[in-house]
mmCIF file as Biopython writes it, N, C-alpha, C and O atoms, coordinates in Angstrom:
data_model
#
loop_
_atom_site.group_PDB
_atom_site.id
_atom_site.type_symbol
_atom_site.label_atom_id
_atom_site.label_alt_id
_atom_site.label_comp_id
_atom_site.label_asym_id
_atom_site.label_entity_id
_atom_site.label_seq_id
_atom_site.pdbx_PDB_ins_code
_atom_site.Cartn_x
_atom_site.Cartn_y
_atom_site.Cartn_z
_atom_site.occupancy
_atom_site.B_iso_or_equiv
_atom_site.auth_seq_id
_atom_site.auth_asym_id
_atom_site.pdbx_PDB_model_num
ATOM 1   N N  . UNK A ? 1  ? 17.446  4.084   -11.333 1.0 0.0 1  A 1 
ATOM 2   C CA . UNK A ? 1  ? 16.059  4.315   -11.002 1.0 0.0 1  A 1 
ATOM 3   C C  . UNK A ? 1  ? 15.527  3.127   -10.206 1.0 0.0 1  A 1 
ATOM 4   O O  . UNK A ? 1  ? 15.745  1.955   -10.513 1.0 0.0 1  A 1 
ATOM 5   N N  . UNK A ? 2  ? 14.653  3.619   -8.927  1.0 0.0 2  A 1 
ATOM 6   C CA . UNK A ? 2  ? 14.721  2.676   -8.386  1.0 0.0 2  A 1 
ATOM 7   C C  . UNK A ? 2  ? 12.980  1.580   -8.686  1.0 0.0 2  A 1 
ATOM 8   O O  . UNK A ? 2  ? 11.945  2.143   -9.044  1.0 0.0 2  A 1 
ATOM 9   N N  . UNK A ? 3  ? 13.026  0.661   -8.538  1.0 0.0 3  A 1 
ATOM 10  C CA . UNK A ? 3  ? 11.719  -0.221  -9.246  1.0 0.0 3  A 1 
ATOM 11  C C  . UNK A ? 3  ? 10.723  -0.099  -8.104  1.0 0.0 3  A 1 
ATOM 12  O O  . UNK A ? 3  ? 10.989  -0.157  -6.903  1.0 0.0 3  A 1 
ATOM 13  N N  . UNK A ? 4  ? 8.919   0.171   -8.962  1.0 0.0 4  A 1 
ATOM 14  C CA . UNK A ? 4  ? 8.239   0.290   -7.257  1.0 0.0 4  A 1 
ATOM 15  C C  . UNK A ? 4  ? 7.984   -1.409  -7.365  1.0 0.0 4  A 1 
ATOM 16  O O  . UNK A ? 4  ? 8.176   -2.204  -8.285  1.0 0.0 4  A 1 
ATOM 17  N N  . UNK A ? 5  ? 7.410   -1.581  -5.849  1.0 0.0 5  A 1 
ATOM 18  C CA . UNK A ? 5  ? 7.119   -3.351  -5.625  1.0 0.0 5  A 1 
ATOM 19  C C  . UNK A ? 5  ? 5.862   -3.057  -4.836  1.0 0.0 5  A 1 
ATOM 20  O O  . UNK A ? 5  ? 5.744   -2.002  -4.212  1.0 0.0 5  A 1 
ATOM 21  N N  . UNK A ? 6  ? 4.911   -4.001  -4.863  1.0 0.0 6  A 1 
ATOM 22  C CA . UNK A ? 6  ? 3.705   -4.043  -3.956  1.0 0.0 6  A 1 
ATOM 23  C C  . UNK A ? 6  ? 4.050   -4.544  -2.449  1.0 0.0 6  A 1 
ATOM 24  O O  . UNK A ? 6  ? 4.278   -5.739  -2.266  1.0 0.0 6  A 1 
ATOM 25  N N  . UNK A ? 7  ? 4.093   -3.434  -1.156  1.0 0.0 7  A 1 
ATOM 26  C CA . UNK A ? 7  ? 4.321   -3.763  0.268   1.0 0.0 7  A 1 
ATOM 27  C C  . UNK A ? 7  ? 3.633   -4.644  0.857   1.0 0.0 7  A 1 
ATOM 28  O O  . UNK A ? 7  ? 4.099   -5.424  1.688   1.0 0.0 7  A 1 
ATOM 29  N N  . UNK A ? 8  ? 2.306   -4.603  0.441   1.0 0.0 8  A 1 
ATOM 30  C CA . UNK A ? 8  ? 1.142   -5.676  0.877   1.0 0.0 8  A 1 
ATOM 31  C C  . UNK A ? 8  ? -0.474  -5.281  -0.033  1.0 0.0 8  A 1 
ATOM 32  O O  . UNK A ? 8  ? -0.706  -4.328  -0.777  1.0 0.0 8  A 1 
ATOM 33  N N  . UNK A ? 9  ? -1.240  -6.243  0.321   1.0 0.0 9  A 1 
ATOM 34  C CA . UNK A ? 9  ? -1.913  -6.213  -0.550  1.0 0.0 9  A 1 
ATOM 35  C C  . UNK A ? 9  ? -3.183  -5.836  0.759   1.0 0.0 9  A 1 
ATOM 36  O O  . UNK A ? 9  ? -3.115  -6.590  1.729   1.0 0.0 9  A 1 
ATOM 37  N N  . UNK A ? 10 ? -3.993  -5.034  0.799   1.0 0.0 10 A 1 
ATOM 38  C CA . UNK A ? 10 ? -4.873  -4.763  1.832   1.0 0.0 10 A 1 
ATOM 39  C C  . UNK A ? 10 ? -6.626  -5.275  1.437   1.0 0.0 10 A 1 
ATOM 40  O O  . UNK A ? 10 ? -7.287  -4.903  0.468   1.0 0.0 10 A 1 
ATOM 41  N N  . UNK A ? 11 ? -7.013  -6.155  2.460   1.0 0.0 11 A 1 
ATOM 42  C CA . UNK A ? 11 ? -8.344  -6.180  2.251   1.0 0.0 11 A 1 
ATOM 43  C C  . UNK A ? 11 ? -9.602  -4.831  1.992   1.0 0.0 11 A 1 
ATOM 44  O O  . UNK A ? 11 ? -10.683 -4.949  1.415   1.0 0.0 11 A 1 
ATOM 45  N N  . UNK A ? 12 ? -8.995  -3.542  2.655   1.0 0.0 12 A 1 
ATOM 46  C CA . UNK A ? 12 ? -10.006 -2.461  2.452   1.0 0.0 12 A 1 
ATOM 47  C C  . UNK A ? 12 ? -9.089  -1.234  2.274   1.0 0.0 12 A 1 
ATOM 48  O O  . UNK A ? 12 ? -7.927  -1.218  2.682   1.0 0.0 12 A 1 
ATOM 49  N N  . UNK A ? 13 ? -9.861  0.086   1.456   1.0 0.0 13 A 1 
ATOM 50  C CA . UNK A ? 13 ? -8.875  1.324   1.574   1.0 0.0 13 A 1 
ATOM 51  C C  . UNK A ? 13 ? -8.485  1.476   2.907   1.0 0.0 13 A 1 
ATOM 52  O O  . UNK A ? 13 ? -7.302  1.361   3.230   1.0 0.0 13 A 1 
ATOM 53  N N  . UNK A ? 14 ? -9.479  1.755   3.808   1.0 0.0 14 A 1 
ATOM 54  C CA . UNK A ? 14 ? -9.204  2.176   5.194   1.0 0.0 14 A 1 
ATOM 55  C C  . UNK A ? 14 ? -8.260  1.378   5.760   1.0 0.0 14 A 1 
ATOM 56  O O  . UNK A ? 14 ? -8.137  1.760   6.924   1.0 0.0 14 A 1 
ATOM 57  N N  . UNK A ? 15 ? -7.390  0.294   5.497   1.0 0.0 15 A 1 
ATOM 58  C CA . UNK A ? 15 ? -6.196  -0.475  6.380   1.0 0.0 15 A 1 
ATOM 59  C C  . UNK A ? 15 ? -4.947  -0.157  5.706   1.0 0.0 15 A 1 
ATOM 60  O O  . UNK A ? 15 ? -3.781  -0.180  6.098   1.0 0.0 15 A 1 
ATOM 61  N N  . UNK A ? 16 ? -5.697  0.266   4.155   1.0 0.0 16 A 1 
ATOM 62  C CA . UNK A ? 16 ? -4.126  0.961   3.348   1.0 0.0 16 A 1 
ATOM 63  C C  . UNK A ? 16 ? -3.721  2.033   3.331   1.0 0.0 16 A 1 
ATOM 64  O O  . UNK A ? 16 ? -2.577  2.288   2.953   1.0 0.0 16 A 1 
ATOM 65  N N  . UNK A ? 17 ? -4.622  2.989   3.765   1.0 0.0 17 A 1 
ATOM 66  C CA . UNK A ? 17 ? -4.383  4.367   4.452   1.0 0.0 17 A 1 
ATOM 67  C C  . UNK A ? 17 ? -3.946  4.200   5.319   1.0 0.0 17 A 1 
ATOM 68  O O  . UNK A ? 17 ? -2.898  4.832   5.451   1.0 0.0 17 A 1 
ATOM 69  N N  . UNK A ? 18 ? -4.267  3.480   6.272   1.0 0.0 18 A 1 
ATOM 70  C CA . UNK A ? 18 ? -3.825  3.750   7.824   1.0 0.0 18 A 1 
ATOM 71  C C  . UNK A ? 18 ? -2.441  3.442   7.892   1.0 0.0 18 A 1 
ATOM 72  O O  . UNK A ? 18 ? -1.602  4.157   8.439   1.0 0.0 18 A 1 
ATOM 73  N N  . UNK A ? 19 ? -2.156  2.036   7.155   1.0 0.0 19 A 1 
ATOM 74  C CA . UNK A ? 19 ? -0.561  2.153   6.731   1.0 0.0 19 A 1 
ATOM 75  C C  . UNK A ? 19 ? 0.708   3.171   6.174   1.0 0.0 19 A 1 
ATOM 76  O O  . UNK A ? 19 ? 1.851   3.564   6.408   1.0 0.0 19 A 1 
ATOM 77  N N  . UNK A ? 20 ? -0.359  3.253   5.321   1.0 0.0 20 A 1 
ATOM 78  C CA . UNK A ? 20 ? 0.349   4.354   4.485   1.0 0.0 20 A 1 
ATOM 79  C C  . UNK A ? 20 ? 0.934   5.666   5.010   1.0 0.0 20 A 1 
ATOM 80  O O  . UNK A ? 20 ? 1.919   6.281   4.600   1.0 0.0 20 A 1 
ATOM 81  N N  . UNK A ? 21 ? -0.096  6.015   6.247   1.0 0.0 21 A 1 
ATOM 82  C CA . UNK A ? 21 ? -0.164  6.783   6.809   1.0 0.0 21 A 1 
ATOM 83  C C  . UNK A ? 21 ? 1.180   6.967   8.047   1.0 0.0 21 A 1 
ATOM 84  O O  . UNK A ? 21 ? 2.058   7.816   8.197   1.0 0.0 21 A 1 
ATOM 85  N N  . UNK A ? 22 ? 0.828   5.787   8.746   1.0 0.0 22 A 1 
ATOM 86  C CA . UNK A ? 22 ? 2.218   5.420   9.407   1.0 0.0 22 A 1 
ATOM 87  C C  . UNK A ? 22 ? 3.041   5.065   8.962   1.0 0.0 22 A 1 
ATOM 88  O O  . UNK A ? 22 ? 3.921   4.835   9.791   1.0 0.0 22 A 1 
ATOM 89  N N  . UNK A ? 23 ? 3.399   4.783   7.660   1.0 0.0 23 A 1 
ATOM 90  C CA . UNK A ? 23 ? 5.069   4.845   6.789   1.0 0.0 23 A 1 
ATOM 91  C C  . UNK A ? 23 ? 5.640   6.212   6.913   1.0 0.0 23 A 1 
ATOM 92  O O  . UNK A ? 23 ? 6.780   6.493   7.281   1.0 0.0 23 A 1 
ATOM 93  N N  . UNK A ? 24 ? 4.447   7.229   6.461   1.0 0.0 24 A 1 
ATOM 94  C CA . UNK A ? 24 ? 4.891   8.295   5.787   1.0 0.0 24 A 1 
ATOM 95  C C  . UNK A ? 24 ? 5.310   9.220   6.792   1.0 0.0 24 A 1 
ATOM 96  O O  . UNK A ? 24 ? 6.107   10.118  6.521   1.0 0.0 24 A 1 
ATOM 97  N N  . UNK A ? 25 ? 4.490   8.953   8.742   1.0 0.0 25 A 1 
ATOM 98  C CA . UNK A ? 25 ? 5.084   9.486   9.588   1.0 0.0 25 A 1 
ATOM 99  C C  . UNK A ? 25 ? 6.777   9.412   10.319  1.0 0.0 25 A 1 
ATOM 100 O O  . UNK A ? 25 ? 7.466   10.021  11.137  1.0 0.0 25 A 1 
ATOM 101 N N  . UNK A ? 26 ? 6.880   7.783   9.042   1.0 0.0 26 A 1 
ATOM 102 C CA . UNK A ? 26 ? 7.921   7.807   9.427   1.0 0.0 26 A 1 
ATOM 103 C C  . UNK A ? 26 ? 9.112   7.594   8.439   1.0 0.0 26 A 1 
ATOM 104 O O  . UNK A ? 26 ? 10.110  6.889   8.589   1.0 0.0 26 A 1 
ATOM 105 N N  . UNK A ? 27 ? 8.683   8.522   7.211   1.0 0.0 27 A 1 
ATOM 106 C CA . UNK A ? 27 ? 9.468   9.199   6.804   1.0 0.0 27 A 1 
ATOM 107 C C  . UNK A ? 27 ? 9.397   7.807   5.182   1.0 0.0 27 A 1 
ATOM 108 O O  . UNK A ? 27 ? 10.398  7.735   4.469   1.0 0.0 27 A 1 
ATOM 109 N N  . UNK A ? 28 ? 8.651   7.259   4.994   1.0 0.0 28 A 1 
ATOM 110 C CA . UNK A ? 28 ? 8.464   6.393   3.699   1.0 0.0 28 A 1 
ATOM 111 C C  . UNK A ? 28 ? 7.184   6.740   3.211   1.0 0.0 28 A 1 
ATOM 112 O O  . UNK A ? 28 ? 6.067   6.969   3.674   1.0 0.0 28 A 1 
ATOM 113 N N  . UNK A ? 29 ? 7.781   6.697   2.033   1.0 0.0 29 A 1 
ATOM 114 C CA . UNK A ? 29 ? 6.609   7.317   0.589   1.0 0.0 29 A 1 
ATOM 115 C C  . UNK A ? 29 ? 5.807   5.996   0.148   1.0 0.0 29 A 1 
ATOM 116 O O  . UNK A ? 29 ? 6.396   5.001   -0.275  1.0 0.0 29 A 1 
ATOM 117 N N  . UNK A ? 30 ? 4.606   6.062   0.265   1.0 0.0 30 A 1 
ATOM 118 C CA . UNK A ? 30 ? 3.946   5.140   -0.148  1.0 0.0 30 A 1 
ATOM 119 C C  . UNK A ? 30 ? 3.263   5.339   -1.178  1.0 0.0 30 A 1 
ATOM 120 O O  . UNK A ? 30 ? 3.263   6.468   -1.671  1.0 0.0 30 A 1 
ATOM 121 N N  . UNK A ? 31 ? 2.409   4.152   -1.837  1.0 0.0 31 A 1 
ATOM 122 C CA . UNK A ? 31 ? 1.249   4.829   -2.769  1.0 0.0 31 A 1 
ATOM 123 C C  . UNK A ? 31 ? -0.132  3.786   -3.026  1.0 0.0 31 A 1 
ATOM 124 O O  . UNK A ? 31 ? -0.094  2.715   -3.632  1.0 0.0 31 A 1 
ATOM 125 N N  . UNK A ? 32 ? -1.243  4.361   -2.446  1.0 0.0 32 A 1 
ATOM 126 C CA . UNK A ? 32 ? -2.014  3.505   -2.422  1.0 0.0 32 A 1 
ATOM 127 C C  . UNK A ? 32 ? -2.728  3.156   -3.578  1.0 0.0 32 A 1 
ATOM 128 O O  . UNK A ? 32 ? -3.120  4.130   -4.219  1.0 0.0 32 A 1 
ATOM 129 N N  . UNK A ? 33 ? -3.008  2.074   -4.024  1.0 0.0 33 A 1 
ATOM 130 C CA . UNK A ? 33 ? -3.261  1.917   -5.483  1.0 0.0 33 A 1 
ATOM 131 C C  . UNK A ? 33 ? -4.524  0.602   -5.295  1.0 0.0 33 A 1 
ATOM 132 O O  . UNK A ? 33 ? -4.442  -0.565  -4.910  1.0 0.0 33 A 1 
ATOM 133 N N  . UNK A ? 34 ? -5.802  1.550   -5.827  1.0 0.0 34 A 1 
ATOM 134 C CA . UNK A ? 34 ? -7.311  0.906   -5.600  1.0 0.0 34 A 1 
ATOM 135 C C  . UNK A ? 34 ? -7.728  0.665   -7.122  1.0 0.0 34 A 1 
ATOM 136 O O  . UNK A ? 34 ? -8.139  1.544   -7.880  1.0 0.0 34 A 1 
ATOM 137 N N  . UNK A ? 35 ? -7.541  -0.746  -7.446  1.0 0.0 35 A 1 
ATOM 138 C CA . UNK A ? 35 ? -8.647  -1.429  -8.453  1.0 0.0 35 A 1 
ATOM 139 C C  . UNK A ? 35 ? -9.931  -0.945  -8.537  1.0 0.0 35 A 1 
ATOM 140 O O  . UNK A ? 35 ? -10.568 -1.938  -8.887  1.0 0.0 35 A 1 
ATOM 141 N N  . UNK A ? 36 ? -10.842 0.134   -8.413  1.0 0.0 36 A 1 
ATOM 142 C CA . UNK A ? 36 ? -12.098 -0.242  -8.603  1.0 0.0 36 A 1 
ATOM 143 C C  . UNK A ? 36 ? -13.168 0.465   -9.683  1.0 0.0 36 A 1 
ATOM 144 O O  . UNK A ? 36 ? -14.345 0.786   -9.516  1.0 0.0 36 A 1 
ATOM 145 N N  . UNK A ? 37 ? -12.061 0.610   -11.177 1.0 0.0 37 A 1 
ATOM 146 C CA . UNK A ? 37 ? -12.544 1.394   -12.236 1.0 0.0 37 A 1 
ATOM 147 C C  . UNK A ? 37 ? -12.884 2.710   -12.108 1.0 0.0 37 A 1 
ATOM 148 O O  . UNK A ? 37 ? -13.917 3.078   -12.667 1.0 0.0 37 A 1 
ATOM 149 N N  . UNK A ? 38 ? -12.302 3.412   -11.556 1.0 0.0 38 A 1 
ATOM 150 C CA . UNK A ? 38 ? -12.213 4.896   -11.592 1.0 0.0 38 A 1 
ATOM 151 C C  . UNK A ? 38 ? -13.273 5.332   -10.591 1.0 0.0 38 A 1 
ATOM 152 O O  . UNK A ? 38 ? -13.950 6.330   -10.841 1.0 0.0 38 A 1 
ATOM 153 N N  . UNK A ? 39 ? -13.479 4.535   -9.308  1.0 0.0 39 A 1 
ATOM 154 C CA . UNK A ? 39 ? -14.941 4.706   -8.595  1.0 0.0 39 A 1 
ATOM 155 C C  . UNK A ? 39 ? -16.234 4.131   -8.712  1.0 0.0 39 A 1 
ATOM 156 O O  . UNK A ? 39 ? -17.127 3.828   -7.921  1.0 0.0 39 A 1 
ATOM 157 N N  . UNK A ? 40 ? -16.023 4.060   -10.213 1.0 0.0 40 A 1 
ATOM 158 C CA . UNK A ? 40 ? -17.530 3.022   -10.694 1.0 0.0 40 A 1 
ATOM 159 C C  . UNK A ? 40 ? -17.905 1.927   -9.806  1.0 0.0 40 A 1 
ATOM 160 O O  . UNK A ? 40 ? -19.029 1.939   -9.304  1.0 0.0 40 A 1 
ATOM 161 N N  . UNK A ? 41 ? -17.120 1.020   -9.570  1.0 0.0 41 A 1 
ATOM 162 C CA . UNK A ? 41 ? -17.564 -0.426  -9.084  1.0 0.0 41 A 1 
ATOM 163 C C  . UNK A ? 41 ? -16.514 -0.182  -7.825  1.0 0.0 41 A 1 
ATOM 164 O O  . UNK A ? 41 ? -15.311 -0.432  -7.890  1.0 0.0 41 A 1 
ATOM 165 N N  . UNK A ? 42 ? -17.147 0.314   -6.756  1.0 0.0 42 A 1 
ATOM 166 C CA . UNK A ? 42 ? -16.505 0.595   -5.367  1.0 0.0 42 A 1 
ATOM 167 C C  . UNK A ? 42 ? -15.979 -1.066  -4.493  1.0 0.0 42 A 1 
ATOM 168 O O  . UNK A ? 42 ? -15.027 -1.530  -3.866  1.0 0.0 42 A 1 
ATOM 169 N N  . UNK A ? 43 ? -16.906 -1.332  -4.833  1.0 0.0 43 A 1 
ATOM 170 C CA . UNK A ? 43 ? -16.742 -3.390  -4.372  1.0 0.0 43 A 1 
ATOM 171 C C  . UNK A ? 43 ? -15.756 -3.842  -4.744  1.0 0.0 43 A 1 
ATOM 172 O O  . UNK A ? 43 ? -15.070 -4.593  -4.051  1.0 0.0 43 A 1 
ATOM 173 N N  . UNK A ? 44 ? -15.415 -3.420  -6.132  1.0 0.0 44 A 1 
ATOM 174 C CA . UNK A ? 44 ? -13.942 -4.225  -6.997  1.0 0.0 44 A 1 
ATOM 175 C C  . UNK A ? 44 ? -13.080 -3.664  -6.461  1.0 0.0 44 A 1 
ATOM 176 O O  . UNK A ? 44 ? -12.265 -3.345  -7.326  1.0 0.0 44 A 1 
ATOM 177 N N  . UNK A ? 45 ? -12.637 -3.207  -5.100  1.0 0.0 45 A 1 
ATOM 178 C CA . UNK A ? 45 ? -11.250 -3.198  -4.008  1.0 0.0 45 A 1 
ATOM 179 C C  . UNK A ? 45 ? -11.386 -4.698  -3.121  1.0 0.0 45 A 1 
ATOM 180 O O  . UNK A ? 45 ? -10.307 -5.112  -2.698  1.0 0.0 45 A 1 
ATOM 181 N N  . UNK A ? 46 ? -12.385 -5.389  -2.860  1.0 0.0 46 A 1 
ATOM 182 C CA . UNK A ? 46 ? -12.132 -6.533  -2.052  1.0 0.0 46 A 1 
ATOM 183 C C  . UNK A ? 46 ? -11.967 -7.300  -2.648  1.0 0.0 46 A 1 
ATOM 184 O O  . UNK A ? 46 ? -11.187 -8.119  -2.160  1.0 0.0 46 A 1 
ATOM 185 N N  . UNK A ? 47 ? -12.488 -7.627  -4.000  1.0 0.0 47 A 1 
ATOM 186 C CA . UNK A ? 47 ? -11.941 -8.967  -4.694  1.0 0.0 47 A 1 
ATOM 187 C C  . UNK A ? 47 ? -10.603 -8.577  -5.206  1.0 0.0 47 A 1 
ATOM 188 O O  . UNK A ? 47 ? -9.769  -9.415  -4.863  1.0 0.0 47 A 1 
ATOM 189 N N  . UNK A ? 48 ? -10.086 -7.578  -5.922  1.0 0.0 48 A 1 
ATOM 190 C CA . UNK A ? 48 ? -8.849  -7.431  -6.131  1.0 0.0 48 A 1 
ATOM 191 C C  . UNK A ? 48 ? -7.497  -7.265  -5.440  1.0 0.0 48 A 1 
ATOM 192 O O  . UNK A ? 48 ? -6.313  -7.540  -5.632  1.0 0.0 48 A 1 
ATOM 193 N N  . UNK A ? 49 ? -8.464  -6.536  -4.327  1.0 0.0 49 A 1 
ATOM 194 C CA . UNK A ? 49 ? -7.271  -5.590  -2.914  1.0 0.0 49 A 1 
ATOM 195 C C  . UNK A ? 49 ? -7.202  -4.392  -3.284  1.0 0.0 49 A 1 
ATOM 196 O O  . UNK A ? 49 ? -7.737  -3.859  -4.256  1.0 0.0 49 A 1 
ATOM 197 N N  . UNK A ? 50 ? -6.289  -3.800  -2.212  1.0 0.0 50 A 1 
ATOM 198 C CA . UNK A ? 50 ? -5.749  -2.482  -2.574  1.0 0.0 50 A 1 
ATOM 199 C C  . UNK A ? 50 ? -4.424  -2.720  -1.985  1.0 0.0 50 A 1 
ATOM 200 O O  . UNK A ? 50 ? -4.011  -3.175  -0.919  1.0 0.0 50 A 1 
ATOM 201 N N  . UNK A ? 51 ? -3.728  -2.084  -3.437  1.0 0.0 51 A 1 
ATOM 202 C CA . UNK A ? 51 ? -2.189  -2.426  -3.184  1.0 0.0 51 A 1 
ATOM 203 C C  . UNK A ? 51 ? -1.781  -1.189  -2.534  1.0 0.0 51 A 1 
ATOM 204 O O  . UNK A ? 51 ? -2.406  -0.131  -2.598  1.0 0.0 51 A 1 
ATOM 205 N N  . UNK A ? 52 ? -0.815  -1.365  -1.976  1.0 0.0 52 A 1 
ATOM 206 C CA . UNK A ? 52 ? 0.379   -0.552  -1.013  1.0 0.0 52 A 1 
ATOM 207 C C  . UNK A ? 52 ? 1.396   -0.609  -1.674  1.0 0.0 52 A 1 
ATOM 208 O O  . UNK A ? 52 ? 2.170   -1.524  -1.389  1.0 0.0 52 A 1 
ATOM 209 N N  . UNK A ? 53 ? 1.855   0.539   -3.033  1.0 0.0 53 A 1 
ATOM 210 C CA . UNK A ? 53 ? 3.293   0.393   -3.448  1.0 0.0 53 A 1 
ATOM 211 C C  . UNK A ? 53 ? 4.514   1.115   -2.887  1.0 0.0 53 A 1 
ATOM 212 O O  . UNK A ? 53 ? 4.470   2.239   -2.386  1.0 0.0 53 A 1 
ATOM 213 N N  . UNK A ? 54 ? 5.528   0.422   -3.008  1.0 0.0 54 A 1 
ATOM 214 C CA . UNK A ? 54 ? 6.513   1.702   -2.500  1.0 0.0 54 A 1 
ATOM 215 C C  . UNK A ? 54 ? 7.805   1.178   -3.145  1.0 0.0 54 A 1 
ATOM 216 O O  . UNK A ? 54 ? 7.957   0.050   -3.612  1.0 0.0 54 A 1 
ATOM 217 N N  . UNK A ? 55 ? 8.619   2.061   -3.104  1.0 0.0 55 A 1 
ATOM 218 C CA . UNK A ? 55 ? 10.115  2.163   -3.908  1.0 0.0 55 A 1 
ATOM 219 C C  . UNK A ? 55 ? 10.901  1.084   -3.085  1.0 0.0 55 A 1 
ATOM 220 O O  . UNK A ? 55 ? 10.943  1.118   -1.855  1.0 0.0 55 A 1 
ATOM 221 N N  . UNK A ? 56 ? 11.598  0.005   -3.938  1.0 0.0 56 A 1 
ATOM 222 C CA . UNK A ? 56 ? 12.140  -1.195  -3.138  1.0 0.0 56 A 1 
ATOM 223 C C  . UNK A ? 56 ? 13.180  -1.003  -2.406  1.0 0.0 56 A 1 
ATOM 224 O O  . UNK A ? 56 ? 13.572  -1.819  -1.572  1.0 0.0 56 A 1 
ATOM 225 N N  . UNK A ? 57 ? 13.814  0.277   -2.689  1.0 0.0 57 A 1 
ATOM 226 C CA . UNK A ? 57 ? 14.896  0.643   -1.511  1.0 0.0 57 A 1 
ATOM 227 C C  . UNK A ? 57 ? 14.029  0.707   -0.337  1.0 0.0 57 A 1 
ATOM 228 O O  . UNK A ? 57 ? 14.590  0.210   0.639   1.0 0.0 57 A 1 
ATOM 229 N N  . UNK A ? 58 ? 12.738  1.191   -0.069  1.0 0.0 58 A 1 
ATOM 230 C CA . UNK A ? 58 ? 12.548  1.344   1.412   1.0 0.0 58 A 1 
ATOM 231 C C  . UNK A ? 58 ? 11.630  -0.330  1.867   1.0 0.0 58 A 1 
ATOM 232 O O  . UNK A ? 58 ? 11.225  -0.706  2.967   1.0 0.0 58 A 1 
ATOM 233 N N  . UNK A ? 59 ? 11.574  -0.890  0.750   1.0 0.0 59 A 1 
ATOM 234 C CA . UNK A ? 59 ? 11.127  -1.897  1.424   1.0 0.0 59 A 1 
ATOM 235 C C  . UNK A ? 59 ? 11.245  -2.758  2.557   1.0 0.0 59 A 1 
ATOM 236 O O  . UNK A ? 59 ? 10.257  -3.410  2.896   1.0 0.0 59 A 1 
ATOM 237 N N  . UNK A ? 60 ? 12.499  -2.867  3.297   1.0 0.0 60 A 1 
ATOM 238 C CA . UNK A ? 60 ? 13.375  -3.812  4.112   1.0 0.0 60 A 1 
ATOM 239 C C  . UNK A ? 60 ? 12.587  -2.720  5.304   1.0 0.0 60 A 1 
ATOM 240 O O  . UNK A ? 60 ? 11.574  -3.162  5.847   1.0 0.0 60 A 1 
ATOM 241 N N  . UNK A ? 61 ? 13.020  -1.466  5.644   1.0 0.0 61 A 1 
ATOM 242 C CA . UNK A ? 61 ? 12.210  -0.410  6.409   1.0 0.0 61 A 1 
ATOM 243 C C  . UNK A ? 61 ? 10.889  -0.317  6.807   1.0 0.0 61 A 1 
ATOM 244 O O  . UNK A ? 61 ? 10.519  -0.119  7.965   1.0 0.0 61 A 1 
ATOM 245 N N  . UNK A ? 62 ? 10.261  -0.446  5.946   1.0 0.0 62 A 1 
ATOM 246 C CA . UNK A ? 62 ? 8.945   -0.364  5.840   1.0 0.0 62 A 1 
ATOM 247 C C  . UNK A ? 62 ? 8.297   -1.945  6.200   1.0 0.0 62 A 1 
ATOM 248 O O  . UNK A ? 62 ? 7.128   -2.031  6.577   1.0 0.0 62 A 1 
ATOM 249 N N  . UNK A ? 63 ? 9.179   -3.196  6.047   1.0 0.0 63 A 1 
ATOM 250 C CA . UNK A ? 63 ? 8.060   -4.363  6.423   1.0 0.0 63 A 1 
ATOM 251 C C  . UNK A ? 63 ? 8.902   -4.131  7.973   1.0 0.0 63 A 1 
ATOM 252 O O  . UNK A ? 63 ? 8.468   -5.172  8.467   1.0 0.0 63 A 1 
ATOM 253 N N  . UNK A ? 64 ? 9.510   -3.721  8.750   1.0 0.0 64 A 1 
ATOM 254 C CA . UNK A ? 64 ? 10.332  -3.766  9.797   1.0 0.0 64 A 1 
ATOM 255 C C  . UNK A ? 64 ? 9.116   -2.897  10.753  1.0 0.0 64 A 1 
ATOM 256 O O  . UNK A ? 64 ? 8.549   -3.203  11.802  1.0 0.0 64 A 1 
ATOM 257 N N  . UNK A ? 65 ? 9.038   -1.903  10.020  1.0 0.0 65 A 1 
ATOM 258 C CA . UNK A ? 65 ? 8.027   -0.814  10.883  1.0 0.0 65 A 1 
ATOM 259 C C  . UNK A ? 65 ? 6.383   -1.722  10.883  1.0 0.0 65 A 1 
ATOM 260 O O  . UNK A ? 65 ? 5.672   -1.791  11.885  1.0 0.0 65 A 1 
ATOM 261 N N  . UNK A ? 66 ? 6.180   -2.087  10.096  1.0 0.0 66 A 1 
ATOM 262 C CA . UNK A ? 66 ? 4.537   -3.073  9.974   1.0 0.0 66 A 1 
ATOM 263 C C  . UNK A ? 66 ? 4.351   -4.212  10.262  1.0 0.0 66 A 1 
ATOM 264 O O  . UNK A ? 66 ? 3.237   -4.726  10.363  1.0 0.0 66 A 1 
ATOM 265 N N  . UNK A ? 67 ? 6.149   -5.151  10.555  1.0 0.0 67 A 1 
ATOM 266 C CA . UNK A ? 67 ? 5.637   -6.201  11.236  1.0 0.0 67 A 1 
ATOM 267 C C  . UNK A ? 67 ? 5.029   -7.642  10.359  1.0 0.0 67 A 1 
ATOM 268 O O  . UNK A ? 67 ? 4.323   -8.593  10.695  1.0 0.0 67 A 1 
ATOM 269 N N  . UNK A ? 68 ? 5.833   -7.158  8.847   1.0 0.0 68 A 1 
ATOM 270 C CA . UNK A ? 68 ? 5.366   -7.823  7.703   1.0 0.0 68 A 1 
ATOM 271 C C  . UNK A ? 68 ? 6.567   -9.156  7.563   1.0 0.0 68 A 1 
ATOM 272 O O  . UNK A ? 68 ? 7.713   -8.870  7.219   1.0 0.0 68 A 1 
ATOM 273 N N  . UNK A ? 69 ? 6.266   -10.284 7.796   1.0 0.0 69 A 1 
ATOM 274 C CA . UNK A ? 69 ? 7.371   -11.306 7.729   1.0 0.0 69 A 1 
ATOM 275 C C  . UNK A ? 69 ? 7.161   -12.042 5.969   1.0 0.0 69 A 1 
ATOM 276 O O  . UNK A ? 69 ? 7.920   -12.927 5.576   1.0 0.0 69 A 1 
#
């Protein structure tokens, strides 16, 4: 089974979608994962982030396609 790992950590939803988005066009499963109590406290995504997880087999792929050193 393979372990998930955090791809990057994004200052806003909208930059972890957009990622996410272009993984998945290219063929990697992502999963965007927002701190901010179930919607309640919408703000608690910038102090925490919003993580970008994905399965560590595609990791090497996925920082190649984003340019992530």
């Amino acid at each position: 089974m393979a372990r998930i790992v955090i791809l990057k950590i994004y200052s806003t939803v909208e930059l972890a979608e957009l990622a996410h988005q272009f993984l998945k066009q290219n063929g990697i499963q992502t999963t965007v994962q927002v701190d901010d109590i179930g919607g309640m406290i919408p703000t608690a995504n910038v102090s925490l982030g919003v993580k970008l997880l994905i399965d560590e087999n595609d990791l090497e792929k996925a920082q190649e396609l984003l340019q992530i050193t």
